[in-house]
C-alpha positions in Angstrom: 0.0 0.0 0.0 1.4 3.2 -0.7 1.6 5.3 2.5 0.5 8.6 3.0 3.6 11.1 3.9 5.9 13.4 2.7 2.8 15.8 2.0 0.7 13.2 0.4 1.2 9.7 -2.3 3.7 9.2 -4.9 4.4 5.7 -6.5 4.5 4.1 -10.2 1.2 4.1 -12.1 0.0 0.8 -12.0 -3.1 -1.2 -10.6 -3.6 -2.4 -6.8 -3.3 -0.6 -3.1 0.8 0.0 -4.0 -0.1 1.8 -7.6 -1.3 5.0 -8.4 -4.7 4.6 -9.9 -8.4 5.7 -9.7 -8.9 3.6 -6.6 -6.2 4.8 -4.7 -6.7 8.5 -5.6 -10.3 8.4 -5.1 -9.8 6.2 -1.7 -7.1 9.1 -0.2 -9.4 11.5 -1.4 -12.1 10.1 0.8 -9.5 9.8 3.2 -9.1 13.8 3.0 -12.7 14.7 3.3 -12.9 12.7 6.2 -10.0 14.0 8.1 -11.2 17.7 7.0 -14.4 17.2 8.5 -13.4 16.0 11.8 -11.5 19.0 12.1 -14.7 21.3 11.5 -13.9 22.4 7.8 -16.2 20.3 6.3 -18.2 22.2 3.2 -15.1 24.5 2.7 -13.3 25.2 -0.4 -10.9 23.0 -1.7 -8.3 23.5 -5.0 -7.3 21.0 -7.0 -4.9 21.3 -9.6 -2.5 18.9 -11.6 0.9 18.9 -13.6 0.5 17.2 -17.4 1.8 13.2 -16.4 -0.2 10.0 -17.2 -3.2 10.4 -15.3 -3.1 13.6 -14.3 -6.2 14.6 -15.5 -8.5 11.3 -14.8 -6.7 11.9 -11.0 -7.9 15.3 -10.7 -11.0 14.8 -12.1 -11.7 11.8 -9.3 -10.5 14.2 -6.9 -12.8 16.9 -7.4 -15.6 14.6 -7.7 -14.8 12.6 -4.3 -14.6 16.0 -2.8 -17.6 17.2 -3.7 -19.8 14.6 -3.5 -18.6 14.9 0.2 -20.1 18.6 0.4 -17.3 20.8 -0.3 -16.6 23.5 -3.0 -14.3 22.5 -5.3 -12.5 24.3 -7.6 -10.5 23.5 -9.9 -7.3 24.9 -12.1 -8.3 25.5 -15.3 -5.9 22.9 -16.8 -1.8 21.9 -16.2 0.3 24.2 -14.0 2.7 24.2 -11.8 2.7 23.2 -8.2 3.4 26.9 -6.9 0.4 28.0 -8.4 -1.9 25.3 -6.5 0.2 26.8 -3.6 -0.4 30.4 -4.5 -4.7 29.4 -5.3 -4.7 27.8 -1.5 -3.3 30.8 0.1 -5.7 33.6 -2.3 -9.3 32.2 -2.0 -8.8 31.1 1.6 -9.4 27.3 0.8 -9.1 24.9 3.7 -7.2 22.4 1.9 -5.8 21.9 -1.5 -4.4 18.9 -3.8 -2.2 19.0 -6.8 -1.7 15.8 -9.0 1.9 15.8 -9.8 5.2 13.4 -9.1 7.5 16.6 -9.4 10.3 15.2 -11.2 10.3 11.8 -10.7 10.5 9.3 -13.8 7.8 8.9 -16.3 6.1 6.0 -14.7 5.2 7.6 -11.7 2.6 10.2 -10.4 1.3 11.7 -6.7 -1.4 13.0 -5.1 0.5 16.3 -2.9 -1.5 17.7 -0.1 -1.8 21.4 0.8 -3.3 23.1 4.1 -4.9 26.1 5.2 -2.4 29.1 4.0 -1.0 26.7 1.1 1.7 25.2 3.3 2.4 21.1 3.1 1.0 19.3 5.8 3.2 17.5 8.2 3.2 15.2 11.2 0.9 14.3 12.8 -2.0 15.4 10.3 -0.3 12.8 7.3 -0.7 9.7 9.8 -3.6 10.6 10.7 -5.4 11.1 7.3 -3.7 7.7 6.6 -5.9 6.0 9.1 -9.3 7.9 7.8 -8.2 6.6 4.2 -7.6 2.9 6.2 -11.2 3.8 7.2 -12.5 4.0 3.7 -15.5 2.1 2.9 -16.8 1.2 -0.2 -18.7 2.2 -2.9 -16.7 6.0 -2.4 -19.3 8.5 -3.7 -18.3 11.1 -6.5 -20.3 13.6 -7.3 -21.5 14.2 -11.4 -20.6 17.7 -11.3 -21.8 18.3 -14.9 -20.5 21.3 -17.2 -18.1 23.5 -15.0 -18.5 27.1 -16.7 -14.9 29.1 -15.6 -15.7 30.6 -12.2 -16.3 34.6 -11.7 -13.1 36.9 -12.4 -13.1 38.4 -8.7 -13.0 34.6 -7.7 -16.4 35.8 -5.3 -17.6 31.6 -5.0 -20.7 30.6 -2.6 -20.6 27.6 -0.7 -22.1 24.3 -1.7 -21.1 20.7 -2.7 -19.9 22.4 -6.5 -16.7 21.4 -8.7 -16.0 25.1 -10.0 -13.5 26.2 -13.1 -11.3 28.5 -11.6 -10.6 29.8 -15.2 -7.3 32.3 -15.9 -7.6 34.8 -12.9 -5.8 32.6 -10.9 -3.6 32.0 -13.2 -3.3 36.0 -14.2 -2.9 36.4 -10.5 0.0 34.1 -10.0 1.9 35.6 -12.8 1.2 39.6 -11.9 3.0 38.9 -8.3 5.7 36.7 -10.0 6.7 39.6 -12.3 6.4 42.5 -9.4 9.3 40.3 -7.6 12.1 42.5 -9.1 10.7 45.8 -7.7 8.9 43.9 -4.5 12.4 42.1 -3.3 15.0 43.8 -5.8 14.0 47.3 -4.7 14.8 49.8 -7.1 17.2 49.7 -9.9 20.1 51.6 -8.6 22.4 48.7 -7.1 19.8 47.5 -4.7 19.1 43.8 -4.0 23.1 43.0 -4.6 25.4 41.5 -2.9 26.6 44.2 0.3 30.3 43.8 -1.6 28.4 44.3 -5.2 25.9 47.5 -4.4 29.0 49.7 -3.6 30.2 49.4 -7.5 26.5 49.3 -8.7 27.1 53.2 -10.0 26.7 52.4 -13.9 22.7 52.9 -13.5 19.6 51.0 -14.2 19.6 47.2 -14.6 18.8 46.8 -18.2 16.5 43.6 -18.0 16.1 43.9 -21.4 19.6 43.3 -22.6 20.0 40.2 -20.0 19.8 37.0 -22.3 18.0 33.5 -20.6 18.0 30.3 -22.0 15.3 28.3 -20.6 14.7 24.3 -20.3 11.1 23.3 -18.5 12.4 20.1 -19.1 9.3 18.6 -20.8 6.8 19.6 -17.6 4.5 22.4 -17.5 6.8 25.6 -16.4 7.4 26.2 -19.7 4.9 28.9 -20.4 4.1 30.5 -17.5 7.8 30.9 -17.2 8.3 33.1 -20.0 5.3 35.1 -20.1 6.3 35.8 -16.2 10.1 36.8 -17.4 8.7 38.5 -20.2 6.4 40.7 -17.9 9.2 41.1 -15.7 10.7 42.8 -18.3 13.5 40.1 -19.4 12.4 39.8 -22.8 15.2 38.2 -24.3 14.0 34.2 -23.4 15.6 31.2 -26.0 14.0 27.6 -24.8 14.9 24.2 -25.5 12.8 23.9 -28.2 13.3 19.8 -27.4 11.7 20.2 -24.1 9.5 22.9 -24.0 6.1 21.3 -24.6 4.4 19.4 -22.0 5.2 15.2 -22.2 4.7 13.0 -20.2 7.1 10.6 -21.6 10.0 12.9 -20.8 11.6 11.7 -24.3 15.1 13.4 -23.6 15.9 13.0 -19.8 14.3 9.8 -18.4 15.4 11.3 -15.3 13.7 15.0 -15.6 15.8 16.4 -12.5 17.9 19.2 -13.1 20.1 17.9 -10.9 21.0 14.7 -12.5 23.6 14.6 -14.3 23.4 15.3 -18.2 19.6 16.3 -17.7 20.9 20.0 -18.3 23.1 19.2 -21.8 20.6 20.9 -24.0 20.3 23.8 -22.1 23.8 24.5 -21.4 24.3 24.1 -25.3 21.6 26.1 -26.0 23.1 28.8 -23.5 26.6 28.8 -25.4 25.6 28.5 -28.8 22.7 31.8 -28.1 25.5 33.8 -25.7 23.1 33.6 -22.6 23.9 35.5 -19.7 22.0 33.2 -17.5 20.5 29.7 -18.0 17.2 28.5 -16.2 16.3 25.0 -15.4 12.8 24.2 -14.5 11.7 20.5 -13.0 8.8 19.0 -15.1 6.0 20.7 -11.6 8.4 23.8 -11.6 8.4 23.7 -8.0 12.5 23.3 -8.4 15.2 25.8 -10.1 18.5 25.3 -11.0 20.8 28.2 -12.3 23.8 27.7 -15.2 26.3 30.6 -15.2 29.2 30.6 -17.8 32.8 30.8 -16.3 36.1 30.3 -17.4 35.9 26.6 -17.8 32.6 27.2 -19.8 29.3 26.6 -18.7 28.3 25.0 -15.8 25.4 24.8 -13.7 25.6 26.2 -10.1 24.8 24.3 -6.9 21.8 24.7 -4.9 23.7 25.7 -1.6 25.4 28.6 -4.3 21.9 29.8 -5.7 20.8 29.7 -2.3 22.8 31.8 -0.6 23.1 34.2 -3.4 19.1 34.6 -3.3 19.3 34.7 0.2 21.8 37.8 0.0 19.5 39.7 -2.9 16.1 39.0 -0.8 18.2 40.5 2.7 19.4 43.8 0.8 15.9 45.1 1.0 14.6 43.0 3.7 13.5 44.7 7.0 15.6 44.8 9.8 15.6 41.3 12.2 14.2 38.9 8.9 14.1 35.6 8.9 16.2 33.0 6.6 16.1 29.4 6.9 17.5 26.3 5.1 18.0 22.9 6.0 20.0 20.4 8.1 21.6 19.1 5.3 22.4 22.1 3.2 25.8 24.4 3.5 26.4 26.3 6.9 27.1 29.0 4.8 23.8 30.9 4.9 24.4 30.9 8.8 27.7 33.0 8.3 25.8 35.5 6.0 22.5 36.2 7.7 24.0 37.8 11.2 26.2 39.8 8.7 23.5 41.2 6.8 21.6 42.0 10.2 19.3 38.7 9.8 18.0 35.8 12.0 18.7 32.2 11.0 17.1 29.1 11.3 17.4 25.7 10.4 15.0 22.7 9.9 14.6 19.1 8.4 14.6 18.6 5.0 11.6 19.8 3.2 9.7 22.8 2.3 6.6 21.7 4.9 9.2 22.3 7.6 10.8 25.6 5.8 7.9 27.3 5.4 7.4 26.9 9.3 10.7 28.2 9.8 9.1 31.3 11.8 7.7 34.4 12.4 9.5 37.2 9.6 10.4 34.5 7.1 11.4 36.1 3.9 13.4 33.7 2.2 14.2 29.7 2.5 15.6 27.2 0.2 17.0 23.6 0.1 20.4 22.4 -1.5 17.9 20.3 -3.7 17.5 23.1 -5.9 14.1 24.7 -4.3 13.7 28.1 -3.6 10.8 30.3 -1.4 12.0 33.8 -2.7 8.0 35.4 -2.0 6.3 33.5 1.2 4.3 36.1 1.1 2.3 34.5 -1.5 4.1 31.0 -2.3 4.8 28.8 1.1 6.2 26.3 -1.0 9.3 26.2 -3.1 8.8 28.0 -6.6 10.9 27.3 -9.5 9.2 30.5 -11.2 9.8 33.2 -8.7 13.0 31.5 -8.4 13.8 32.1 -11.8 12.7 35.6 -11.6 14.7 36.6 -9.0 17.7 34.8 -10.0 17.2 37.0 -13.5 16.9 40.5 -11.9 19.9 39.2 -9.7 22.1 38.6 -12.7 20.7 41.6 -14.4 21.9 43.5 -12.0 25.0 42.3 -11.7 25.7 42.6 -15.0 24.7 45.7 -14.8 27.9 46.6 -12.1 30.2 44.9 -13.9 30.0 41.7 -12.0 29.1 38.0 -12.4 27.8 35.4 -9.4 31.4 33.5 -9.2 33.0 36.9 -8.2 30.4 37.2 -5.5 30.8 33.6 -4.5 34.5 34.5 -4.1 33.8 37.4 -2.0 32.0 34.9 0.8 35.1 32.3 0.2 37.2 35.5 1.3 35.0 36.6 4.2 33.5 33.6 5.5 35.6 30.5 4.4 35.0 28.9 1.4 32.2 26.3 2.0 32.5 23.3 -0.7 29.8 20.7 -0.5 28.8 17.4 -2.7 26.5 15.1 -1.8 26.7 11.0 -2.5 24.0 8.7 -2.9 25.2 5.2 -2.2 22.4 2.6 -3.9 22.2 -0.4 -1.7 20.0 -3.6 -2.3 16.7 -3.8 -0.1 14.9 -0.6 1.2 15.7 -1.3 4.8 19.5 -1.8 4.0 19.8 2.2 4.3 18.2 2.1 7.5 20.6 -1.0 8.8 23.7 1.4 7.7 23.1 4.0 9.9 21.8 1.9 12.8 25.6 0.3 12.5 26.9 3.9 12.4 24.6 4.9 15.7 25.5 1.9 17.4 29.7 2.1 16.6 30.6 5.6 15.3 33.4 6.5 13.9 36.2 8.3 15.9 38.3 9.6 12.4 36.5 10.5 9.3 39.2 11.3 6.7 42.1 11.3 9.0 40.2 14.2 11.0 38.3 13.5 14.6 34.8 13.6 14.3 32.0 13.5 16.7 28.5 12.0 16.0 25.4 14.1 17.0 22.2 11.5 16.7 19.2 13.5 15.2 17.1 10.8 16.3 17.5 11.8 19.6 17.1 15.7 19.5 14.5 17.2 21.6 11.7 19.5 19.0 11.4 20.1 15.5 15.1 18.3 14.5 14.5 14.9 15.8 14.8 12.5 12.6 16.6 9.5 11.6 19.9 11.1 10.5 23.5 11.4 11.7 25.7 14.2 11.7 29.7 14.1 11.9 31.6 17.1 12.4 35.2 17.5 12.7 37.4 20.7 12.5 36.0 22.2 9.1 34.2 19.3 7.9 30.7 17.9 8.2 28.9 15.1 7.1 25.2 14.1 7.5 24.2 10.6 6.6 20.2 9.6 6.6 18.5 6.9 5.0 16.3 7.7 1.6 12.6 7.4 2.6 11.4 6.7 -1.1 14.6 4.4 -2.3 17.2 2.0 -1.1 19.6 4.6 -0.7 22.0 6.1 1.9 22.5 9.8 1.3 25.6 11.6 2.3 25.3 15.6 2.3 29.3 16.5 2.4 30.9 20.0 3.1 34.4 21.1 3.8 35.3 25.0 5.4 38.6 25.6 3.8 40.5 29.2 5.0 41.3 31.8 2.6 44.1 34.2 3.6 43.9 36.5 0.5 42.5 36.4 -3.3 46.0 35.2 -3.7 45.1 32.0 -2.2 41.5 31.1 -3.0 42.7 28.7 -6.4 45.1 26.9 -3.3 42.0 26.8 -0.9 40.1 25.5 -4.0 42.3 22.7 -4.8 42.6 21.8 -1.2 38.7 21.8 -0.6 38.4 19.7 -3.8 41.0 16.9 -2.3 39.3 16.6 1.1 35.7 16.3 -0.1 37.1 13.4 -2.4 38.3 12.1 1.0 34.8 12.4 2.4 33.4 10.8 -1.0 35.6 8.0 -0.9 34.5 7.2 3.1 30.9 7.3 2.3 31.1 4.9 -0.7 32.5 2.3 0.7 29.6 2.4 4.0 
């Protein structure tokens, strides 16, 4: 059976209790209802929206019919789009609950069934167990409502109450992209060296960021953030957008990159070609739900895309510039400690949670920026408390724009923290093992007998599973002097995953291709340990 966690179902489309099919969708959406209503929100509004996989629309459609047919008012996106904007719908109308229909950017045999709350925020422990026991609770037949033809709903999205499956039509939609494309005057402030780095603003004299003249190349990488995506740059002002041609259109069969992860490696070839061969100034990598962004910059070894730790902390310092005083910034257990140096510089409060955005966007009170190392960004919680690969991409635009405007480029500014702060290197490993609970055996060996020297350094062990509040999880993490490693078992594959980083001093610009090479030699070190686990 598949289990209801991580914000909701994901699995391979295929009959049976362990598939993802009708039964199971309409059984957890009966599940839902059920759970809702014990909580007093029964006959509230509910958004259900869906990516463009196999299924997705027969999912959704099963949703919105359970649901209603159960007395709430459903309304539904008016047809494939990205996760952030379920987020976005959830948080706008006031709905008690929404669902999106999407497997992100897992392989083309799969899909999910994501669960949103109140505020568009993933739900998390307890509420996942215990809508898992009201779906356990299911009895059949599950009633779904005939909800007839759905005319789009009003414009000022003004809805009455009543067991209904509504058409949200293209407000929503026009909503969504209108705060998107404000993000360069709501977060970059105005064009005169503001939203730059502290060490970039004081050369930022040559005048307005020329969005215009900043050149994108764009990969959704076959999902559906293609569109929405450009029209969002374009109103931005970033008119000069090339796509993948290749992968722009919605397909389910993800024809060029069985595994649709920017991350991967080789997922973003095409765009990186497609950056070189246009003479892009930045290039934007979309996951097929657009929840996830990934940024390629060239440099002097060509064109390369950027980790998520380094587009992390780079967002982090262009949302703080214009922040107000005391804000909030918050990444994740596994990601670099390198945010946690930069936010009491820039006069900011720090925090750090598990991995995942439904822990992020419950950092705290002030939150104005969060992100993962795995590539997702929160750059507007104001209106997204989710990751968004769009506003990302925004953002990371009017960043570079103005950059490029003060005659810099993201490596010099990733330089400047190597020189102030250490330079923080990071990879992370992924050791495949044979049975699911294999990962879970590692790291009770590791708990039981730790190590006393990790790469000829001492290292203590701190046991996550044993932390008191919001950090307790099955993960360990070993820290030596400038060195960390966190090792927790997958909870969708029979993996171990190691999240790596060195510190490596840097006495001068001088010295920071020496501090380079060094950092690079003792995270093999740190490689090499966790392969052989």
């Amino acid at each position: 059976m598949l289990r209801f966690g991580t914000a909701g179902l994901r699995g391979p489309l295929r009959d049976g209790p362990d598939g993802m099919n009708v039964e199971t969708v309409a059984r957890a959406t009966a599940g839902l209802a059920g759970w809702l209503r014990d909580r007093c929100l029964g006959g509230g509004l509910v958004v259900v929206g869906r990516d463009a996989r196999h299924g997705s629309a027969e999912f959704a459609t099963v949703t919105a019919e359970v649901l209603a047919a159960a007395g709430f008012s459903v309304l539904s996106l008016p047809r494939p789009l990205p996760t952030p904007v379920l987020a976005f719908a959830v948080r706008e109308v006031g709905a008690v609950a929404g669902v999106q229909i999407t497997a992100s950017h897992n392989p083309a045999g799969d899909n999910g069934y994501k669960v949103y709350l109140e505020g568009g925020r993933q739900l998390v422990p307890p509420s996942d167990a215990e809508i898992e026991r009201c779906i356990e609770a299911v009895r059949e037949p599950i009633p779904r409502a005939d909800p007839g033809p759905t005319a789009p709903g009003p414009t000022a999205l003004t809805l009455s109450v009543g067991a209904t499956v509504t058409d949200m039509g293209e407000e929503i939609v026009r909503r969504y992209l209108a705060r998107v494309a404000s993000l360069p005057h709501v977060l970059g402030g105005p064009d005169t060296g503001a939203g730059l780095p502290v060490s970039t603003a004081r050369t930022a004299d040559r005048g307005t960021a020329r969005r215009g003249d900043l050149r994108i190349a764009l990969t959704p990488m076959h999902g559906v953030g293609g569109e929405p995506a450009v029209t969002a740059l374009h109103a931005a002002g970033f008119t000069d957008v090339h796509v993948v041609v290749e992968q722009f259109a919605p397909d389910p069969d993800f024809p060029t990159v069985p595994f649709p992860n920017p991350e991967e490696p080789g997922a973003a070839d095409l765009l990186l070609e497609l950056a070189e061969r246009v003479g892009a100034d930045i290039a934007v990598a979309l996951d097929p739900d657009a929840d996830r962004c990934a940024i390629g910059v060239p440099g002097p070894d060509g064109w390369r895309m950027l980790r998520g730790d380094h587009t992390g902390v780079l967002l982090a310092d262009y949302v703080l510039r214009t922040a107000p005083p005391d804000a909030l910034v918050a990444t994740t257990v596994v990601s670099s400690r390198l945010l946690r140096e930069l936010a009491p510089a820039r006069g900011a409060r720090y925090a750090e949670t598990l991995t995942g955005f439904k822990w992020l966007a419950r950092a705290g009170e002030g939150l104005v920026y969060a992100y993962e190392e795995a590539i997702g960004h929160c750059v507007d919680p104001a209106s997204v408390r989710d990751k968004d690969g769009v506003s990302a991409a925004v953002a990371a635009a009017d960043l570079m724009a103005r950059l490029r405007a003060a005659g810099q480029h993201p490596l010099d500014i990733l330089d400047d923290y190597a020189l102030r702060f250490g330079l923080h290197a990071g990879d992370q490993v992924s050791v495949r093992l044979a049975g699911q609970d294999a990962a879970a055996d590692v790291v009770a060996r590791l708990r039981d007998t730790p190590p006393e020297m990790i790469a000829g350094t001492p290292v203590t062990c701190t046991d996550l599973a044993q932390a008191r509040g919001g950090l307790r999880t099955d993960a360990l993490i070993f820290e030596g002097e400038s060195q960390r490693i966190v090792i927790r078992p997958s909870g969708t594959e029979p993996k171990l995953k190691c999240y790596l980083e060195v510190v490596q001093p840097v006495s001068s610009a001088a010295a920071l291709a020496d501090a380079k090479r060094a950092a690079a030699q003792r995270l093999s070190e740190l490689r090499e340990y966790c392969e052989k686990l």
